[in-house]
Residue, then its C-alpha position, 0 to 999 in steps of 0.5 A: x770008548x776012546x773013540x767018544x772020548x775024542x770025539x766030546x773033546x773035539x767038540x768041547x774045543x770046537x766050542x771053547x776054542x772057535x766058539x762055534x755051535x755045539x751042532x756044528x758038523x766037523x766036516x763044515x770046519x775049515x782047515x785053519x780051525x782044525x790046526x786050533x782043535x788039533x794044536x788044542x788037544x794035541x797033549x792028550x791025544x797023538x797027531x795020527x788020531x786027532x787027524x783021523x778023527x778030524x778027516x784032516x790030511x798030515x798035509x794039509x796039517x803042516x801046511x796050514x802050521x806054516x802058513x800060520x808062520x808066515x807074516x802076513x804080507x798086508x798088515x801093513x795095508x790092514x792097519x791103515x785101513x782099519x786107521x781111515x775107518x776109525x777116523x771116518x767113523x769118528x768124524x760122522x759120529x761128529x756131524x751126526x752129533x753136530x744135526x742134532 
């Protein structure tokens, strides 16, 4: 009975957590997503069980958490891209404005 248990809330984080389909197999699920899930539900259920259930090694669990810590070292270049899409998009939207 525990065992449909986990595997509903695992599901329902799967669905309120990643907004991912309710079809989804876990299987298809990427690590990233699994460390959500199991972060998610960890209050309720020990690590061990979430891991198990997840099919998701102890490894790749901290693994994961620590490249979570870590700084990405592109924000920097993100930001200025995201900067020059911003600013191109605003000046077509002009000339298209502009053709009118």
């Amino acid at each position: 009975m525990q065992d449909l248990q986990i595997e509903i809330d695992i599901l329902k984080e799967t669905i309120n957590v990643l907004k991912k389909d309710p079809g989804i197999d876990q299987t298809a699920l990427k690590n990233r997503e699994k460390v959500v899930i199991v972060d998610a539900l960890k209050n309720k259920y020990s690590l061990p069980i979430l891991l198990k259930h997840l099919d998701f090694p102890k490894s790749s669990y901290y693994y994961q958490k620590a490249a979570f810590r870590q700084q990405d070292k592109y924000s920097s270049i993100r930001k200025r891209i995201s900067e020059l899409f911003n600013e191109n998009k605003s000046a077509m939207d002009i000339e298209e404005y502009m053709d009118c």
